[in-house]
VMD Tcl script that builds the backbone (N, CA, C; Angstrom):
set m [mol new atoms 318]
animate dup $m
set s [atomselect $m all]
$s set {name element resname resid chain x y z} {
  {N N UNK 1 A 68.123 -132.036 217.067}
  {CA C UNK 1 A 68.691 -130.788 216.603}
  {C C UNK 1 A 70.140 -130.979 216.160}
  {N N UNK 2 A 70.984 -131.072 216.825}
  {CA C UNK 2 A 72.496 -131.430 216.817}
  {C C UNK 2 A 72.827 -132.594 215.651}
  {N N UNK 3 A 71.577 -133.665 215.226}
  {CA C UNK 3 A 71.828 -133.959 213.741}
  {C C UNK 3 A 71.841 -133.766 212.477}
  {N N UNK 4 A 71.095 -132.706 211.923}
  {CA C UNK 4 A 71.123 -131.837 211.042}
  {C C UNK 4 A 71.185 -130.032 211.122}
  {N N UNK 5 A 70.810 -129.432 212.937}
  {CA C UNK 5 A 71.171 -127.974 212.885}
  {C C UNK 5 A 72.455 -127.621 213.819}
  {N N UNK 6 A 73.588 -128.626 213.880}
  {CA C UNK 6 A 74.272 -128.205 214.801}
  {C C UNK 6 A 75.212 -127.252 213.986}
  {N N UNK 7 A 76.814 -126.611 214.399}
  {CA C UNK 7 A 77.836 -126.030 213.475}
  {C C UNK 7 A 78.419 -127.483 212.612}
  {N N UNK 8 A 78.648 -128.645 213.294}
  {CA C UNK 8 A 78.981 -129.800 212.805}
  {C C UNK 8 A 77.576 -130.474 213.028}
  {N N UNK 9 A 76.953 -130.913 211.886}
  {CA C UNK 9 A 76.122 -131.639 212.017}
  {C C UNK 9 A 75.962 -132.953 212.159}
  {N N UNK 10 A 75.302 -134.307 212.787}
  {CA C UNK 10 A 75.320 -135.603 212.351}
  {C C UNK 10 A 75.415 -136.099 210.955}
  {N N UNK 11 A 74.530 -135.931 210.571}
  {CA C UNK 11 A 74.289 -136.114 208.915}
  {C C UNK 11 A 74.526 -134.713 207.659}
  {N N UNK 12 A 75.034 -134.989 206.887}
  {CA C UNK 12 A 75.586 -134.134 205.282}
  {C C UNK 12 A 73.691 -133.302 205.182}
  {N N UNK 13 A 74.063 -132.840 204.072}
  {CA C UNK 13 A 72.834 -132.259 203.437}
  {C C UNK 13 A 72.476 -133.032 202.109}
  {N N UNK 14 A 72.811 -133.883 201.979}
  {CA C UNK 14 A 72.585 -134.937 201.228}
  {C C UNK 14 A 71.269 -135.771 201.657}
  {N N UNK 15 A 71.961 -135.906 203.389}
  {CA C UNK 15 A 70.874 -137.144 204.303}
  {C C UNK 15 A 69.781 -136.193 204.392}
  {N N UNK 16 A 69.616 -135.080 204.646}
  {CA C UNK 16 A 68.686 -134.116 205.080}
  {C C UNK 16 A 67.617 -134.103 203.634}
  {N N UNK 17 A 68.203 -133.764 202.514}
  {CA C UNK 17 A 67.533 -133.871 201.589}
  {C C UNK 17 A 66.606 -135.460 201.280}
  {N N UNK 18 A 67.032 -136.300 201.611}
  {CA C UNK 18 A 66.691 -137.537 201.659}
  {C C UNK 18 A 65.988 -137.512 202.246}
  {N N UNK 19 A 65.870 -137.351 203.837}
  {CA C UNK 19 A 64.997 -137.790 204.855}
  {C C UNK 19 A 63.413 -137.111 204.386}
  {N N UNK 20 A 64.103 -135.459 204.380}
  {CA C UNK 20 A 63.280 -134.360 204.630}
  {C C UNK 20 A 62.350 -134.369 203.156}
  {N N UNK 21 A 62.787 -134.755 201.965}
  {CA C UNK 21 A 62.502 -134.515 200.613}
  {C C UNK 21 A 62.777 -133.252 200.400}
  {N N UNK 22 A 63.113 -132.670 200.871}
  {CA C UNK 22 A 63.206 -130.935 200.654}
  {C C UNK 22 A 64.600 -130.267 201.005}
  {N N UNK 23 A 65.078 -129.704 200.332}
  {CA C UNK 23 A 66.675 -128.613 201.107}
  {C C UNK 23 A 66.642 -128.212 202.271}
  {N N UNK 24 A 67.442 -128.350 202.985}
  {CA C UNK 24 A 67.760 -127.788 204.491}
  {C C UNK 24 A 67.453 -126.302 204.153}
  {N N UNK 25 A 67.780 -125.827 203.232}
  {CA C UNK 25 A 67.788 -124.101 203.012}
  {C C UNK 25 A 66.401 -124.120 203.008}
  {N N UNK 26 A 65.701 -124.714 202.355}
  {CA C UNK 26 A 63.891 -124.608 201.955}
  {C C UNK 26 A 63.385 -124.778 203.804}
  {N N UNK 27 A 63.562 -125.678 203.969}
  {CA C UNK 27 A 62.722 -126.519 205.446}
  {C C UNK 27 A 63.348 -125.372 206.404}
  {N N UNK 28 A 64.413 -124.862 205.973}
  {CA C UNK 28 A 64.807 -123.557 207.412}
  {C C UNK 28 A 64.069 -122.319 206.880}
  {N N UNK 29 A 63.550 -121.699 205.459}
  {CA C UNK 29 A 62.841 -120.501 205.181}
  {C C UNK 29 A 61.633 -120.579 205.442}
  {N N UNK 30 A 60.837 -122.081 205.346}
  {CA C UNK 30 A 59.645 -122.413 205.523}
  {C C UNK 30 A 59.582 -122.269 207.171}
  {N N UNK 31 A 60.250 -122.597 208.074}
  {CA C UNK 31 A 60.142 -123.008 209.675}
  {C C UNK 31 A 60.271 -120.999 209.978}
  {N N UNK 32 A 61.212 -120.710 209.423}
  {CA C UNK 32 A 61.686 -119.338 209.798}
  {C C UNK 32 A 60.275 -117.973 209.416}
  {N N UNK 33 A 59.586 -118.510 207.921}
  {CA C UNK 33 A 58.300 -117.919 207.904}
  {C C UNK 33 A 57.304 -118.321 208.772}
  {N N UNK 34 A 57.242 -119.371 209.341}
  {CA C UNK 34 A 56.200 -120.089 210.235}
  {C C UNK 34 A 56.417 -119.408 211.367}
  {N N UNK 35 A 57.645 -118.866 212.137}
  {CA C UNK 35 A 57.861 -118.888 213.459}
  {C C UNK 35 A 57.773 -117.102 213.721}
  {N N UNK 36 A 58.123 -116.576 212.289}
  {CA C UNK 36 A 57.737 -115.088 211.924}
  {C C UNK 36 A 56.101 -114.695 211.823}
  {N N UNK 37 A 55.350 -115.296 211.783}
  {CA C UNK 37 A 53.995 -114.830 211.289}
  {C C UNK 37 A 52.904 -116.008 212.271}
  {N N UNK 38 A 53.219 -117.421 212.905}
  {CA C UNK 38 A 52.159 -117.420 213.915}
  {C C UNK 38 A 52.735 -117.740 214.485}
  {N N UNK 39 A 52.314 -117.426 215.791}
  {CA C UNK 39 A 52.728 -117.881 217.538}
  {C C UNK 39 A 53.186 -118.832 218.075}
  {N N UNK 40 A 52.244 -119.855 217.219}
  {CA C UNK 40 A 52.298 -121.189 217.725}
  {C C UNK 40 A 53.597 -121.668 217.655}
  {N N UNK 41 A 54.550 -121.609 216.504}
  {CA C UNK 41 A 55.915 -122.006 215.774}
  {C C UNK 41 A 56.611 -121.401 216.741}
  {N N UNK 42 A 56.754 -120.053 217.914}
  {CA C UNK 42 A 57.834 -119.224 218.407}
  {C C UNK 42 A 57.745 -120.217 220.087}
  {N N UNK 43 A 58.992 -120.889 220.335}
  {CA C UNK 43 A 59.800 -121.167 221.913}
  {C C UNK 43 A 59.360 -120.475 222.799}
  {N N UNK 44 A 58.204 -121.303 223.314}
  {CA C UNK 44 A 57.451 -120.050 224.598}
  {C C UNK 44 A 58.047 -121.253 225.904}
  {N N UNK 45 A 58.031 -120.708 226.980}
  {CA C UNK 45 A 57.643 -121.429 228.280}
  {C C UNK 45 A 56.675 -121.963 228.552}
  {N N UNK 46 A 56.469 -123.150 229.434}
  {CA C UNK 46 A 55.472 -123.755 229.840}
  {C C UNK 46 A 54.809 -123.320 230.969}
  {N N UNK 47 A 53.928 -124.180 231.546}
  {CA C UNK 47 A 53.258 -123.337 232.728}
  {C C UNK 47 A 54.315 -123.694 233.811}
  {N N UNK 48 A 55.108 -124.389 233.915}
  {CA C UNK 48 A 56.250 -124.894 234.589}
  {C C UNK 48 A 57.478 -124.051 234.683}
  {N N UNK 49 A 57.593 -123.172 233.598}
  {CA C UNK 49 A 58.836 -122.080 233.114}
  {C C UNK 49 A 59.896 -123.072 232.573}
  {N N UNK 50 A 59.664 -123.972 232.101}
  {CA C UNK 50 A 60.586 -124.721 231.346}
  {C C UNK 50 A 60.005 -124.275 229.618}
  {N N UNK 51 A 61.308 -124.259 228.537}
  {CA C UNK 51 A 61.019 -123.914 227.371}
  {C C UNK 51 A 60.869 -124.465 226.347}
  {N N UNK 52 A 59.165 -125.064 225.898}
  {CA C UNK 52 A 58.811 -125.772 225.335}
  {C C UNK 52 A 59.605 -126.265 223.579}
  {N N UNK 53 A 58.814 -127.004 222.976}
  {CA C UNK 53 A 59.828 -126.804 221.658}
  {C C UNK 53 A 59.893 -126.157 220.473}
  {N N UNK 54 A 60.894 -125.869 219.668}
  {CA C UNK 54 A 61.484 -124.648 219.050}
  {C C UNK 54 A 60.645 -124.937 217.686}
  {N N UNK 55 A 60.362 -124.096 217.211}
  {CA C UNK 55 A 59.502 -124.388 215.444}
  {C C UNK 55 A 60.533 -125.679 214.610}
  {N N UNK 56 A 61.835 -125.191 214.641}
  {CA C UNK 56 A 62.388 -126.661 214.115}
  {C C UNK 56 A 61.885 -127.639 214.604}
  {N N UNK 57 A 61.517 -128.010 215.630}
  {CA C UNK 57 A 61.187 -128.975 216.159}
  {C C UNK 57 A 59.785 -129.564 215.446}
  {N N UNK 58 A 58.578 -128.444 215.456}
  {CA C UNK 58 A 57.663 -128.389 215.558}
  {C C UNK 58 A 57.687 -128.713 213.702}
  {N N UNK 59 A 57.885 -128.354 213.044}
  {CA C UNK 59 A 58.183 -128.407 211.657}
  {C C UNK 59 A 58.664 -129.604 211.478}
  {N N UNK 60 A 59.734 -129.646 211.661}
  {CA C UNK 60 A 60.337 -131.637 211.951}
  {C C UNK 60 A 59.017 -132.617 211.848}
  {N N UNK 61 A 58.335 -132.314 213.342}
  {CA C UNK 61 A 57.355 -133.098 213.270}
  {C C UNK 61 A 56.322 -133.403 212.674}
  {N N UNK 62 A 55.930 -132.180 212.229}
  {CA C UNK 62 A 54.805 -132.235 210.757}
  {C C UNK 62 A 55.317 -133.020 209.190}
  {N N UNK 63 A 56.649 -132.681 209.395}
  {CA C UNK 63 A 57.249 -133.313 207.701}
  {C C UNK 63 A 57.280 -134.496 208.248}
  {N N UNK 64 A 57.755 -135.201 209.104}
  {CA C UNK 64 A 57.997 -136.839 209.160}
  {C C UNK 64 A 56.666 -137.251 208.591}
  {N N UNK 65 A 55.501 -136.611 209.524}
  {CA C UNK 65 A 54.184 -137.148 209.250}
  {C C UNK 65 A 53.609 -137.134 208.208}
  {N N UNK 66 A 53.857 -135.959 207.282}
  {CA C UNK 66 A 53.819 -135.896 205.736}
  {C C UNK 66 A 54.605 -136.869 205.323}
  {N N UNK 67 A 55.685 -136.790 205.296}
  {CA C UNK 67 A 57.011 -137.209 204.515}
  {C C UNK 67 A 56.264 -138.805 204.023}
  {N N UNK 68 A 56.218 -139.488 205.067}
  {CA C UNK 68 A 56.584 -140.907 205.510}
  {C C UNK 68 A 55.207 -141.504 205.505}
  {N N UNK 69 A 54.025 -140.440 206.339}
  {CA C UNK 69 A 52.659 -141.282 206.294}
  {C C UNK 69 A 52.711 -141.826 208.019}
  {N N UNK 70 A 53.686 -141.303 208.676}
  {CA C UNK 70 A 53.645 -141.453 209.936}
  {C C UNK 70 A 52.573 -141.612 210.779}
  {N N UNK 71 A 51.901 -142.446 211.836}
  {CA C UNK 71 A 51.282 -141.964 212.978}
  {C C UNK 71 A 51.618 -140.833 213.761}
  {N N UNK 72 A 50.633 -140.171 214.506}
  {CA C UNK 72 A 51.304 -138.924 215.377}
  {C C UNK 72 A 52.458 -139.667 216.674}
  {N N UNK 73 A 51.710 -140.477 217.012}
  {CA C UNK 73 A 52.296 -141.406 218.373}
  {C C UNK 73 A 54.143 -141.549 218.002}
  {N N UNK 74 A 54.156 -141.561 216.513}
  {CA C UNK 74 A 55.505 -141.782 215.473}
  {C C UNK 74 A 56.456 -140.943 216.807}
  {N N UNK 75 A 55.952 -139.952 216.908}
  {CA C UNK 75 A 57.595 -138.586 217.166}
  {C C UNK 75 A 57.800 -138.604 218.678}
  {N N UNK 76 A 57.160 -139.784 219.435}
  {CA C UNK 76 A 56.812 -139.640 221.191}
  {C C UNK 76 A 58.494 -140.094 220.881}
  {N N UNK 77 A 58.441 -141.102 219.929}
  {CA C UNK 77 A 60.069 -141.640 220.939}
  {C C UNK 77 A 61.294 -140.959 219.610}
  {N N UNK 78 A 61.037 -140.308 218.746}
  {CA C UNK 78 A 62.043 -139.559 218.162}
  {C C UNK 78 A 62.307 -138.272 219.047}
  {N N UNK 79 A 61.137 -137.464 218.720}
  {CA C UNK 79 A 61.329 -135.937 219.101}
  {C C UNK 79 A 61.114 -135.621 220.896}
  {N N UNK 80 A 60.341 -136.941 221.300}
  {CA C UNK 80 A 60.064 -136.791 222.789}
  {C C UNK 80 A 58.545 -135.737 222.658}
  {N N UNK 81 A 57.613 -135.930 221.846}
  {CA C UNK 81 A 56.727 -134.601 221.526}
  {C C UNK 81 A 55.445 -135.632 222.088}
  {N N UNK 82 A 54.468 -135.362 222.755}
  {CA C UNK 82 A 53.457 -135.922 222.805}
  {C C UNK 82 A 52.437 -135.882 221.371}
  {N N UNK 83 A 52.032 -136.897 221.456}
  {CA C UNK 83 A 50.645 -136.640 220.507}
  {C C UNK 83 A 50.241 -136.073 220.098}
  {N N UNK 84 A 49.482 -135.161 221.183}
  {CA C UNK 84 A 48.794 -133.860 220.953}
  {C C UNK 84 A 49.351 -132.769 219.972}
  {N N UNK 85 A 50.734 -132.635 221.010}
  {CA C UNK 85 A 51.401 -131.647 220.147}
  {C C UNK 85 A 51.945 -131.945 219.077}
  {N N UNK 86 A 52.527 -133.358 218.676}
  {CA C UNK 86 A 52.364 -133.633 217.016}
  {C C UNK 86 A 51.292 -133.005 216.015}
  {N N UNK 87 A 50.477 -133.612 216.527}
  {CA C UNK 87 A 49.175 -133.314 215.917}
  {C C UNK 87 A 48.625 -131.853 215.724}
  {N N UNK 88 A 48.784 -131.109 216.677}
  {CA C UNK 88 A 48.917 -129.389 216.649}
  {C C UNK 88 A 49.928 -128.970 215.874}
  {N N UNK 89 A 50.884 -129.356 215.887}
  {CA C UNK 89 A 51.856 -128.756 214.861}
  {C C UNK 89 A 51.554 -129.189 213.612}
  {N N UNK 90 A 51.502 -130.748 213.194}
  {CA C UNK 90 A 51.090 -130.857 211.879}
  {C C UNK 90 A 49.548 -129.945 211.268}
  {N N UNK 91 A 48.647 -129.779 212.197}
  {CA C UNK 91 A 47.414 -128.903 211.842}
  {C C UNK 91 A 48.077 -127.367 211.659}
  {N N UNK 92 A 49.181 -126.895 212.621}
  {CA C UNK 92 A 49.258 -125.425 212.410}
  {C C UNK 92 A 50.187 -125.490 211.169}
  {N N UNK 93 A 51.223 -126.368 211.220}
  {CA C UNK 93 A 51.809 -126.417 209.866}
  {C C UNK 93 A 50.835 -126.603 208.393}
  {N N UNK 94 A 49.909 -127.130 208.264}
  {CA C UNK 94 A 49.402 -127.225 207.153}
  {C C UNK 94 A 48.549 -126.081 206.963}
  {N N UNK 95 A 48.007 -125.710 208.179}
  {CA C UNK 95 A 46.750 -124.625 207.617}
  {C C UNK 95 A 48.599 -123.302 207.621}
  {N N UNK 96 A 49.495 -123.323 207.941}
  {CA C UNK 96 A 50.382 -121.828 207.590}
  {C C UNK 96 A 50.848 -122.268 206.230}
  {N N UNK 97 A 51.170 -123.026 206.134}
  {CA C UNK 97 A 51.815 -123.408 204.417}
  {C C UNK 97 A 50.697 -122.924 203.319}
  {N N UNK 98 A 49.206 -123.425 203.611}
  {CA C UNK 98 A 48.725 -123.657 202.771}
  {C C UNK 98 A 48.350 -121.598 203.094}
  {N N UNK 99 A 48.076 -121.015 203.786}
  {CA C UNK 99 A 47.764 -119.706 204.106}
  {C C UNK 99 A 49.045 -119.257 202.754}
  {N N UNK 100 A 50.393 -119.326 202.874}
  {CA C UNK 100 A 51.467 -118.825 201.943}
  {C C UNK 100 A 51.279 -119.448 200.879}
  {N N UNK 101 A 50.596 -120.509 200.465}
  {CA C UNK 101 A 50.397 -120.423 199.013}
  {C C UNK 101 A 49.510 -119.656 198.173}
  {N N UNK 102 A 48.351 -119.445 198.763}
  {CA C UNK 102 A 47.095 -118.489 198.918}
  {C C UNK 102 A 47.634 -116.856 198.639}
  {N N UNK 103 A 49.069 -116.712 199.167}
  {CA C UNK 103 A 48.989 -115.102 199.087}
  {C C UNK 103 A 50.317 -115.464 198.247}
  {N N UNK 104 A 50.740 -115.944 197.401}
  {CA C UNK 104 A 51.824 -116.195 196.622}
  {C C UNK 104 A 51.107 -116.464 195.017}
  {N N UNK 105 A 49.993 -117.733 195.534}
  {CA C UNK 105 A 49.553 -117.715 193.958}
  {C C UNK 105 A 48.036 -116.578 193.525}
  {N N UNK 106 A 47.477 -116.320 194.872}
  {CA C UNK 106 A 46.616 -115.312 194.127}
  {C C UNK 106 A 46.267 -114.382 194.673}
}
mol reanalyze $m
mol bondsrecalc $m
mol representation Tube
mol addrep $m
């Protein structure tokens, strides 16, 4: 988080555009519609009451895997995300993107 969403970030919006292929402004309207319209994207608690991770997060992890061609196993030692939930996010991310193109183009 603190490398591209902090007030001072690690990296410019230059690197972000690079990494991400996409504008920080785009990848935050896209995460911000995702976290507005399904569940899955919104910072819930665990069964533990600790607070699982934030749609940035969850979004993050789906674009690397797009981006790059990543394995899911890819984000255990970036994002700290298990598998699973890679893999759930990249599935909820693709079926919500592709849902907003559907009601945009027809």
């Amino acid at each position: 988080m603190k490398d591209y969403f902090d007030e001072a970030p690690t990296f410019s919006n230059e690197v972000f555009r690079r990494r991400f292929r996409m504008s920080k402004r785009l990848f935050l309207r896209i995460t911000n519609d995702l976290e507005a319209n399904y569940d899955y994207f919104k910072q819930k608690p665990d069964a533990r009451g600790y607070l699982g991770f934030t749609g940035i997060q969850k979004c993050t992890s789906a674009l690397r895997i797009l981006a790059y061609g990543n394995t899911t196993d890819i984000n255990d030692e970036y994002l700290k995300m298990a598998e699973k939930t890679t893999r759930d996010s990249l599935e909820h991310f693709c079926r919500g993107t592709i849902y907003f193109l559907v009601l945009i183009f027809f």
